[in-house]
Each structure stands twice: as C-alpha cells, then as structure tokens.
C-alpha positions in Angstrom: 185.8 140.9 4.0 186.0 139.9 7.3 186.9 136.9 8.8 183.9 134.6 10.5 183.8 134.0 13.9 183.4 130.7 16.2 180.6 131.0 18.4 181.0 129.6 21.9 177.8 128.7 24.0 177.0 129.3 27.2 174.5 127.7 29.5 172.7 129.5 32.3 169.7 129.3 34.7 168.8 133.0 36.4 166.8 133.3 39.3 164.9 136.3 37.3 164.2 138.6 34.8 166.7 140.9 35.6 169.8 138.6 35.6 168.3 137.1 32.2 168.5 140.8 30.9 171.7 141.5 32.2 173.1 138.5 29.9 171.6 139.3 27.0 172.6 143.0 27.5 176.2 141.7 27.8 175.8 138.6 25.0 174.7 141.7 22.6 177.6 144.0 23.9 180.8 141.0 23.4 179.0 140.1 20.0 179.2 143.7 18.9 182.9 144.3 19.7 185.3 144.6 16.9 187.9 142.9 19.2 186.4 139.7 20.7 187.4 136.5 19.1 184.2 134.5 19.2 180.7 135.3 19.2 178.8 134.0 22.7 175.8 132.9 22.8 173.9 132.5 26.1 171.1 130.0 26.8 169.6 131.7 29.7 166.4 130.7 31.7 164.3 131.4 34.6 164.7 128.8 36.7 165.0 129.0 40.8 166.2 125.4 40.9 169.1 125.0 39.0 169.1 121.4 39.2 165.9 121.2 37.3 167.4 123.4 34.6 170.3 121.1 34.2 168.0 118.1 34.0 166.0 120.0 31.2 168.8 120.1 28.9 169.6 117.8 26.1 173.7 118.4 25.7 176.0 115.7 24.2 179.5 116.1 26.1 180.7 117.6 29.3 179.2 120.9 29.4 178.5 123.6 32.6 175.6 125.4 33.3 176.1 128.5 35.5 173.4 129.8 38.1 173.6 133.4 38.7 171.3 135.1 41.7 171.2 139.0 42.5 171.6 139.4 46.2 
C-alpha cells in the first residue's frame, strides 16, 4: 500500500490565463510523480494587482503569495 503524502499549499496571483495554466499543468505533473514527497496544491488567480489578491485571502499564519507575469 502506499504511504500518504503531506500536501503543501501554495498561493499565487497570475497576471493571465496562461500563467494560471502553466501552474496547474505543473501542480498535475509534481502530483503525478512517483518521486516527489508531497503533493502541491496551487491556489492560483487572475489577478493584475497582486496586492488585492493578498488582501482577498483569509490565511491564519505567515504565509506568501507569489505573483508570476509572462514578459
């Protein structure tokens, strides 16, 4: 049987659709390996303002959200 694995969250805002399907490509491509240690989840969203993402979020603790843009 195998053994369960800790999923680790991460928080993003994306400046588009694109980046938002890049992470989920890749969140579906680490969850799939045999070798990773944890699961990921990504909280992605479309957001141009990342500051208005961070304020949107409801998180206990120190957490970081990442902003990713396509140049």
């Amino acid at each position: 049987m195998a053994k369960r694995k800790t999923t680790k969250k991460y928080y993003f805002s994306v400046e588009g659709e694109t980046e938002q399907w890049y992470l989920k490509w890749l969140q579906d491509l680490i969850n799939e390996t045999e070798q990773s240690i944890y699961r990921v989840s990504f909280d992605c969203s479309v957001q141009k303002n990342p500051l208005k993402r961070a304020k949107s979020l409801v998180v206990t603790g120190k957490t970081e959200i990442w902003h990713l843009i396509c140049g």
